[in-house]
C-alpha positions in Angstrom: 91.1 -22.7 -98.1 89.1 -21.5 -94.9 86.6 -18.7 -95.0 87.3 -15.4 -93.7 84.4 -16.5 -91.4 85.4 -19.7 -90.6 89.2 -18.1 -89.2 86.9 -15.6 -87.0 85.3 -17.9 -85.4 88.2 -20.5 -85.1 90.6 -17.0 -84.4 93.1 -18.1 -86.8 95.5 -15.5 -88.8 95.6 -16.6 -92.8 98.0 -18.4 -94.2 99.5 -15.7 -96.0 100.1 -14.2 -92.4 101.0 -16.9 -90.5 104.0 -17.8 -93.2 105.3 -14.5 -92.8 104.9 -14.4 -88.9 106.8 -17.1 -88.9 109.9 -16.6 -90.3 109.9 -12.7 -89.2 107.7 -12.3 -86.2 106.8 -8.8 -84.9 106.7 -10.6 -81.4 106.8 -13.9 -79.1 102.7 -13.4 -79.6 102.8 -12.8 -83.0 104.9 -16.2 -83.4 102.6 -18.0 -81.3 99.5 -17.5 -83.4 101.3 -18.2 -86.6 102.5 -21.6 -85.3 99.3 -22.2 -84.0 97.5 -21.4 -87.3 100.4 -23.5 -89.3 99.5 -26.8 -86.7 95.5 -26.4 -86.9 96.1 -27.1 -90.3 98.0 -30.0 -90.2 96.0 -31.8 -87.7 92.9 -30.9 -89.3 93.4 -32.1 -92.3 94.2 -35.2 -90.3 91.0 -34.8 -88.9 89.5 -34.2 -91.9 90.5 -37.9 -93.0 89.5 -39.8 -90.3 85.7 -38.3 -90.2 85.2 -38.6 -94.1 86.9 -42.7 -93.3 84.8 -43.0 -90.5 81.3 -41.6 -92.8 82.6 -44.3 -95.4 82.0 -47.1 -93.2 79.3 -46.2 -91.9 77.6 -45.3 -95.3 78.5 -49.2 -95.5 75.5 -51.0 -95.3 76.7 -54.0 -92.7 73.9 -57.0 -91.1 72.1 -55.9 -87.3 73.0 -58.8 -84.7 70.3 -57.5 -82.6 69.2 -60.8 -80.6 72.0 -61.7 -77.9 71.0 -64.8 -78.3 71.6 -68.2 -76.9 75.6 -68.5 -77.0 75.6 -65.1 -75.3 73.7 -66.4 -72.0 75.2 -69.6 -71.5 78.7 -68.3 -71.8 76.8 -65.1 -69.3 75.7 -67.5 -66.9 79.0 -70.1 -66.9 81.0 -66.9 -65.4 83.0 -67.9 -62.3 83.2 -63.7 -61.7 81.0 -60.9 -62.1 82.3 -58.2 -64.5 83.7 -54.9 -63.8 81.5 -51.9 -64.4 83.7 -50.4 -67.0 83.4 -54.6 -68.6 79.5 -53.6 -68.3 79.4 -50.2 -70.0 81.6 -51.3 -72.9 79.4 -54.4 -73.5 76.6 -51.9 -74.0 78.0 -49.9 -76.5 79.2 -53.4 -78.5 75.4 -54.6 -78.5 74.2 -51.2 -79.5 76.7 -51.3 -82.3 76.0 -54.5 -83.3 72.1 -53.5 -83.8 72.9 -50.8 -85.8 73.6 -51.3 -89.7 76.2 -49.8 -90.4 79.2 -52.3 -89.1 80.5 -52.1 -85.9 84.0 -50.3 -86.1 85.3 -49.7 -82.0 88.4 -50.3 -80.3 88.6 -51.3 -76.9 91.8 -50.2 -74.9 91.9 -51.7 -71.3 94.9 -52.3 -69.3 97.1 -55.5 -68.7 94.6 -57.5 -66.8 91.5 -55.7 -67.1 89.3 -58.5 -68.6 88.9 -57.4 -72.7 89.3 -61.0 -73.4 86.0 -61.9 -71.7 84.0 -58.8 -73.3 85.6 -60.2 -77.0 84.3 -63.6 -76.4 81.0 -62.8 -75.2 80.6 -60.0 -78.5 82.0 -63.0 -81.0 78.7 -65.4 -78.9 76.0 -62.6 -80.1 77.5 -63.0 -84.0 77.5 -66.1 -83.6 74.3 -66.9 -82.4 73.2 -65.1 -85.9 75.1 -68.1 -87.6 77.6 -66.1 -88.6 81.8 -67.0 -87.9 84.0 -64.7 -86.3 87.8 -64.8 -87.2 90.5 -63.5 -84.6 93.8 -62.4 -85.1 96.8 -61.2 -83.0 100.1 -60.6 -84.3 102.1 -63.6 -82.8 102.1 -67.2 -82.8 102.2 -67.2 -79.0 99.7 -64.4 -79.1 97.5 -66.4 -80.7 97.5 -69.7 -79.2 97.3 -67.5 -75.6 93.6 -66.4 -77.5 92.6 -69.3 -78.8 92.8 -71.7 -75.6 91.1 -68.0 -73.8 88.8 -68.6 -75.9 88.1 -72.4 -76.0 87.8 -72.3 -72.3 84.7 -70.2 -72.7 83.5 -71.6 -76.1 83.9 -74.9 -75.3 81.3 -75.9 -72.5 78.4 -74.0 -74.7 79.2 -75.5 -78.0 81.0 -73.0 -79.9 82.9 -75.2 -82.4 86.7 -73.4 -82.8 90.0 -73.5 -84.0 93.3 -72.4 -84.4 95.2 -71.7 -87.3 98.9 -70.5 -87.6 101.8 -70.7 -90.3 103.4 -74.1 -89.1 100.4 -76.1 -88.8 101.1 -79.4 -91.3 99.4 -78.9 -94.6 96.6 -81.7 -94.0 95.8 -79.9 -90.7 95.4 -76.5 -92.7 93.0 -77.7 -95.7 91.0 -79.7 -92.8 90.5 -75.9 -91.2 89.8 -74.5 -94.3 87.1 -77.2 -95.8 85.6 -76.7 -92.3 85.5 -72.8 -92.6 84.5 -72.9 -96.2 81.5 -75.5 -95.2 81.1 -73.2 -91.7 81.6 -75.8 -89.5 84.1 -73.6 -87.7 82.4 -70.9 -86.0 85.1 -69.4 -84.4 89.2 -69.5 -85.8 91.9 -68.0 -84.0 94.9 -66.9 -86.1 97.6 -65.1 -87.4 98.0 -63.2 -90.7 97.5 -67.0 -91.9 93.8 -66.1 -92.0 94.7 -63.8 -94.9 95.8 -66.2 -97.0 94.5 -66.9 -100.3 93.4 -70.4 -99.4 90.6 -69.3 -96.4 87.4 -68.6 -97.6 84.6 -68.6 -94.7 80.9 -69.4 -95.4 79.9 -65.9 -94.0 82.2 -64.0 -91.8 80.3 -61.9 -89.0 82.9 -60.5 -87.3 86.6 -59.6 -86.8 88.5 -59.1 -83.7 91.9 -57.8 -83.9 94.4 -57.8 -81.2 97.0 -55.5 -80.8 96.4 -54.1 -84.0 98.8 -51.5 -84.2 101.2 -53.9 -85.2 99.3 -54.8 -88.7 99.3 -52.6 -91.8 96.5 -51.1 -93.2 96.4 -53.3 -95.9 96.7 -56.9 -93.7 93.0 -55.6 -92.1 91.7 -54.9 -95.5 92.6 -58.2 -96.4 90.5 -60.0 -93.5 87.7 -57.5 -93.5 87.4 -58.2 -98.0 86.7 -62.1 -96.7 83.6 -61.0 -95.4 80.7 -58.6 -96.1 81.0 -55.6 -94.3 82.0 -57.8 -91.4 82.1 -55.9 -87.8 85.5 -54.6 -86.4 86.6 -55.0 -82.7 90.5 -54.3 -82.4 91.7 -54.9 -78.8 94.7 -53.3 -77.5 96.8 -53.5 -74.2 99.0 -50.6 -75.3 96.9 -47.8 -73.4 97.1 -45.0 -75.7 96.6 -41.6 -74.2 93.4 -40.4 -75.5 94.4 -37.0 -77.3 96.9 -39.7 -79.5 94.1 -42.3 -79.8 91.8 -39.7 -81.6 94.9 -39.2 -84.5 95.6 -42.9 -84.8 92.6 -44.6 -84.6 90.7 -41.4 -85.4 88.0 -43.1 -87.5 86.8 -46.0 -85.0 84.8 -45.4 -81.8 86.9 -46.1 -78.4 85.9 -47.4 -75.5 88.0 -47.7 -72.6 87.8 -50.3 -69.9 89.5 -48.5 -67.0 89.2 -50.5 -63.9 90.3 -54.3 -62.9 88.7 -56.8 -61.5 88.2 -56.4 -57.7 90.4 -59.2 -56.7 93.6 -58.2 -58.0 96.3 -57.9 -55.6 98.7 -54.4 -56.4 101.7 -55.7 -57.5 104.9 -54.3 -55.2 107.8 -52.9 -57.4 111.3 -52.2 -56.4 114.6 -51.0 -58.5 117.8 -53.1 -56.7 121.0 -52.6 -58.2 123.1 -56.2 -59.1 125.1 -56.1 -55.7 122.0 -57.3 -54.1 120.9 -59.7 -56.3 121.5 -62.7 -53.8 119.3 -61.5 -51.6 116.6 -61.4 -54.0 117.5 -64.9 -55.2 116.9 -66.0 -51.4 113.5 -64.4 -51.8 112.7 -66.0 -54.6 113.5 -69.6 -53.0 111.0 -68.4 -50.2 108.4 -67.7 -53.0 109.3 -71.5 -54.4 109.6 -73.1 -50.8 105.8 -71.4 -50.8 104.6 -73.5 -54.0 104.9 -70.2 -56.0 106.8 -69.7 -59.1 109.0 -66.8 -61.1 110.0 -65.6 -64.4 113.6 -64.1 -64.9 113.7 -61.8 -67.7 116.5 -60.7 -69.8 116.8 -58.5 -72.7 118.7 -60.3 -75.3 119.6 -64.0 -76.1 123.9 -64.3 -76.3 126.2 -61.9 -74.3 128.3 -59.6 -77.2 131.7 -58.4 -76.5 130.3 -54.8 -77.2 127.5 -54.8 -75.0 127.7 -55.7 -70.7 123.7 -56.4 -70.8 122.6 -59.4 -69.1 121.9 -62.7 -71.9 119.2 -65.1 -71.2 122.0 -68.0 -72.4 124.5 -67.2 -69.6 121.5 -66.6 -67.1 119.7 -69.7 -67.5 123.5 -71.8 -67.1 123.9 -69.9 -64.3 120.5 -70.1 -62.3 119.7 -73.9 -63.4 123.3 -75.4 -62.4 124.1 -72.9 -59.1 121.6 -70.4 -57.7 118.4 -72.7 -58.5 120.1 -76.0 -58.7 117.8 -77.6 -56.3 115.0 -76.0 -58.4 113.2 -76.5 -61.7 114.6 -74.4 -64.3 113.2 -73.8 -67.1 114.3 -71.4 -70.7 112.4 -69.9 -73.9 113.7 -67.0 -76.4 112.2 -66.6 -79.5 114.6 -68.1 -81.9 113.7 -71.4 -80.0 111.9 -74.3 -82.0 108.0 -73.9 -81.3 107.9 -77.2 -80.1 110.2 -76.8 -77.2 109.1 -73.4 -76.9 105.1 -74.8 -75.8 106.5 -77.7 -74.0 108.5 -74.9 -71.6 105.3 -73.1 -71.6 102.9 -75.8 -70.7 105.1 -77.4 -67.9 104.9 -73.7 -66.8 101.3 -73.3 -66.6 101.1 -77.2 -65.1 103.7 -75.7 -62.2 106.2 -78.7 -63.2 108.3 -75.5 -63.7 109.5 -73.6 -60.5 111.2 -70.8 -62.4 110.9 -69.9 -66.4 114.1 -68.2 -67.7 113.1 -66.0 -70.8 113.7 -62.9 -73.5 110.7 -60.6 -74.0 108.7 -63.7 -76.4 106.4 -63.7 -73.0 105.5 -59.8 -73.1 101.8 -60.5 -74.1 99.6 -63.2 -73.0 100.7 -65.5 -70.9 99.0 -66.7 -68.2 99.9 -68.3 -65.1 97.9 -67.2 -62.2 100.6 -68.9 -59.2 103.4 -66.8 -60.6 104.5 -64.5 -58.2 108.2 -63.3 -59.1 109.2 -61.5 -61.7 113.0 -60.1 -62.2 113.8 -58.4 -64.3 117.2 -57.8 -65.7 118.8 -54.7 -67.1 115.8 -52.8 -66.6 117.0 -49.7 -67.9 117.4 -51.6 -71.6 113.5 -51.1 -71.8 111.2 -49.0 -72.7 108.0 -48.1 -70.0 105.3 -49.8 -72.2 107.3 -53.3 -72.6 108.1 -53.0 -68.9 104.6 -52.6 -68.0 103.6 -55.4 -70.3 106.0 -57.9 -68.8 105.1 -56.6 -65.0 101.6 -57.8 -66.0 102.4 -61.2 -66.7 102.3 -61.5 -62.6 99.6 -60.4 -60.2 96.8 -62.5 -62.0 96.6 -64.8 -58.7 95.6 -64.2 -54.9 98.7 -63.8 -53.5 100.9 -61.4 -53.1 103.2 -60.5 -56.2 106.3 -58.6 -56.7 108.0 -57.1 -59.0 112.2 -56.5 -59.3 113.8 -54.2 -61.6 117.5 -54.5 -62.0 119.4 -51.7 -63.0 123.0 -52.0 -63.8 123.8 -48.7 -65.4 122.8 -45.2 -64.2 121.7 -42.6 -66.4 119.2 -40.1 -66.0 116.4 -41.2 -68.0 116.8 -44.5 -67.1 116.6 -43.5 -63.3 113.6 -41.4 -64.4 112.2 -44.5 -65.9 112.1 -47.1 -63.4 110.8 -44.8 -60.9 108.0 -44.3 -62.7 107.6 -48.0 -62.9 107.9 -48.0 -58.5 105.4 -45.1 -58.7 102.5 -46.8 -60.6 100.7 -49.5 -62.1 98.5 -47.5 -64.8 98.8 -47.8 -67.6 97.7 -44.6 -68.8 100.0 -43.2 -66.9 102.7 -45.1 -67.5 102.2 -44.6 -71.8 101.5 -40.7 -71.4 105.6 -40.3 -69.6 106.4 -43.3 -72.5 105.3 -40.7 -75.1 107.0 -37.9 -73.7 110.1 -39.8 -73.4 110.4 -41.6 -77.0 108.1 -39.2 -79.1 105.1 -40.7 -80.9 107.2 -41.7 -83.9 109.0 -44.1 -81.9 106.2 -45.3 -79.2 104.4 -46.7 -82.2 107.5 -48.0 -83.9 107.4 -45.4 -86.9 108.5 -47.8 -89.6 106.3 -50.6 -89.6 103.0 -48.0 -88.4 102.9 -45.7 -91.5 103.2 -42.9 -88.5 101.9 -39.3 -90.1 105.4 -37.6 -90.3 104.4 -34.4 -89.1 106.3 -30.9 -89.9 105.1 -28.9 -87.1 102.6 -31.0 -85.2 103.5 -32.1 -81.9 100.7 -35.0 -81.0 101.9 -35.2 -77.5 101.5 -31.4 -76.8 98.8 -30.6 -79.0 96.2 -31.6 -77.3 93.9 -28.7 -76.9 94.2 -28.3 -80.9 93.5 -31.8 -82.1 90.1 -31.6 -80.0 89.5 -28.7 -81.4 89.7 -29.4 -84.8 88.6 -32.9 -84.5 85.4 -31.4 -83.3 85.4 -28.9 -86.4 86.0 -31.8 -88.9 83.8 -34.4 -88.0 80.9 -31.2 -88.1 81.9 -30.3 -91.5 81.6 -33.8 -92.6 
């Protein structure tokens, strides 16, 4: 299906060739050109897919939001900071979307703590100076009550009238939100996949951030992008992606990276310890308490199993609240909690009635508490580098010092090979291009709920050199 002048110039052997060369080489060259030729294909086709997706959209006539408008300054001028350069830069290439007619279709990837929240808020003002609503929608309950007071904090002294809509809301509360998005009252709802729902119907949705959007299917975007018309697309994600893997995933949307954080951040310190000298980091954390400070404990499951020696939050939390901490405020959240007790726990934490929160994973993403300065993590070696990175960057968002303690209570190689990375460095780029070497792309994405491209031959974390190449050959062709 290529030319005989398209191989010369791409110096590619036929098919024909390559299938024979294959499975009876002449030599180690000879094989190497015939798996070469046998991968371009694959990942141009790929390729092939995403330009033609990306040319659909944009053949999709969308509405220009070209004023920024009055929202847009107020929020601009209410700032407490100044913005990042990289914050800058990608703000530019939002507005110049935004005037364009075709929709907007760009995801932003910026590191734990690198400020996208702001940059989504202050795109969502210029749509909504227009009079259009903008829906947002993250993957989690938690996630999405994180967002919405984010947001309201922002929206709230300029006007913006918002809400928040998840799956346990009382009925009356629901068909109150969505009389108030039908009439367009709300300008701006924060949600989960309750937005898609058959019951919301918005006066005229503008725009449509998604965060973390990996974890939605294809077809639970569709559905929130069909409530508008040719609504604009910003999906946010904390999960760096290295760039060569970004171009095969989110091959059809333009990316923008926000690289830097803000200039006040403290480095976090991080240190492995094994469990013998885990007394001697309790004492440390009553120092950090003494101080005014406070701590998370992490563990990686809820109830200890006879088969497994990991570390359960249940057993933990007894321990720490009625011994170690006794003298302390304690306090516990997994994710099989009730909500209710669950956003009390939370709340007294971000009011510092809470000394030390006792947890599973549920805070991972989005939380914030600015005078947390401890963060322990046990059985380190039970997760992978992105989660670990995640849950390191729920500390380090205040002016003091914060640190970071990995406990490792089994050795193995990869494990050791893991945490040190974790000692080593806080990027995150970093940290996801040695998770993808590690766990394979099929697995960093979690290839069962992704729709991951099962490959025969492509390798997405090697391949590099040939997915530019043929990206680049694509997207001409199209």
């Amino acid at each position: 299906y290529f030319t005989p002048e398209f191989r010369d110039e791409e110096k590619i052997l036929s098919l024909h060739e390559a299938l024979q060369q294959i499975h009876n080489p002449d030599d180690t060259r000879a094989l190497k050109t015939a798996v070469y030729r046998l991968k371009y294909d694959e990942h141009f086709f790929l390729q092939l897919l995403m330009a033609l997706k990306r040319q659909a959209k944009e053949e999709n006539n969308g509405r220009v939001f070209s004023q920024r408008g009055k929202y847009e300054k107020d929020i601009f001028k209410s700032l407490e900071f100044t913005l990042t350069n990289a914050q800058i830069h990608v703000l530019k290439e939002i507005r110049s979307d935004l005037a364009r007619k075709s929709p907007m279709n760009r995801l932003i990837q910026g590191d734990v703590g690198s400020g996208k929240t702001i940059v989504a808020v202050l795109a969502a003002a210029i749509v909504i100076s227009h009079g259009s609503q903008v829906a947002v929608m993250a993957p989690t309950e938690i996630l999405a009550e994180q967002h919405y007071y984010s947001f309201l904090q922002f929206c709230k002294p300029v006007q913006i009238n918002i809400s928040l809509l998840i799956g346990n809301q009382k009925k009356a509360e629901k068909e109150k939100i969505y009389a108030d998005l039908e009439a367009g009252k709300i300008q701006l709802v924060v949600g989960t996949h309750a937005l898609i729902q058959e019951g919301v119907t918005f006066q005229d949705l503008g725009m449509i951030i998604v965060d973390e959007q990996h974890r939605f299917g294809v077809e639970q975007r569709k559905a929130l992008i069909d409530k508008g018309y040719s609504p604009e697309v910003l999906a946010l994600t904390a999960t760096p992606i290295p760039r060569t893997l970004a171009f095969t995933i989110h091959g059809d949307m333009h990316i923008s990276i926000i690289d830097e954080l803000p200039k006040n951040r403290i480095p976090i310190i991080t240190k492995v310890v094994e469990p013998s000298r885990i007394d001697k980091v309790y004492d440390f954390m009553k120092k950090e308490m003494d101080a005014g400070r406070q701590c998370f404990v992490i563990y990686p499951i809820i109830e200890e199993s006879e088969k497994k020696d990991w570390k359960a939050s249940d057993t933990g939390y007894k321990k720490l609240s009625e011994t170690v901490f006794k003298d302390y405020k304690v306090g516990y959240i997994h994710g099989k909690m009730k909500k209710e007790n669950r956003d009390e726990q939370m709340a007294a934490m971000s009011n510092n009635e809470i000394q030390c929160l006792v947890s599973t994973t549920v805070v991972e993403v989005g939380i914030d508490i600015p005078n947390a300065s401890v963060m322990v993590i046990e059985n380190a070696e039970r997760f992978g580098l992105t989660q670990l990175h995640q849950l390191r960057g729920r500390i380090g968002r205040g002016s003091a010092q914060s640190y970071c303690i990995l406990v490792k209570h089994s050795d193995t190689p990869e494990a050791e090979h893991r945490l040190k990375v974790m000692e080593s460095t806080s990027n995150g780029f970093k940290i996801s291009d040695e998770d993808l070497k590690l766990r394979g792309p099929g697995e960093f994405f979690g290839t069962r709920q992704h729709g991951y491209i099962k490959s025969k031959i492509a390798n997405f974390v090697e391949d590099g050199p040939i997915i530019r190449q043929t990206r680049k050959r694509a997207f001409e062709m199209v």
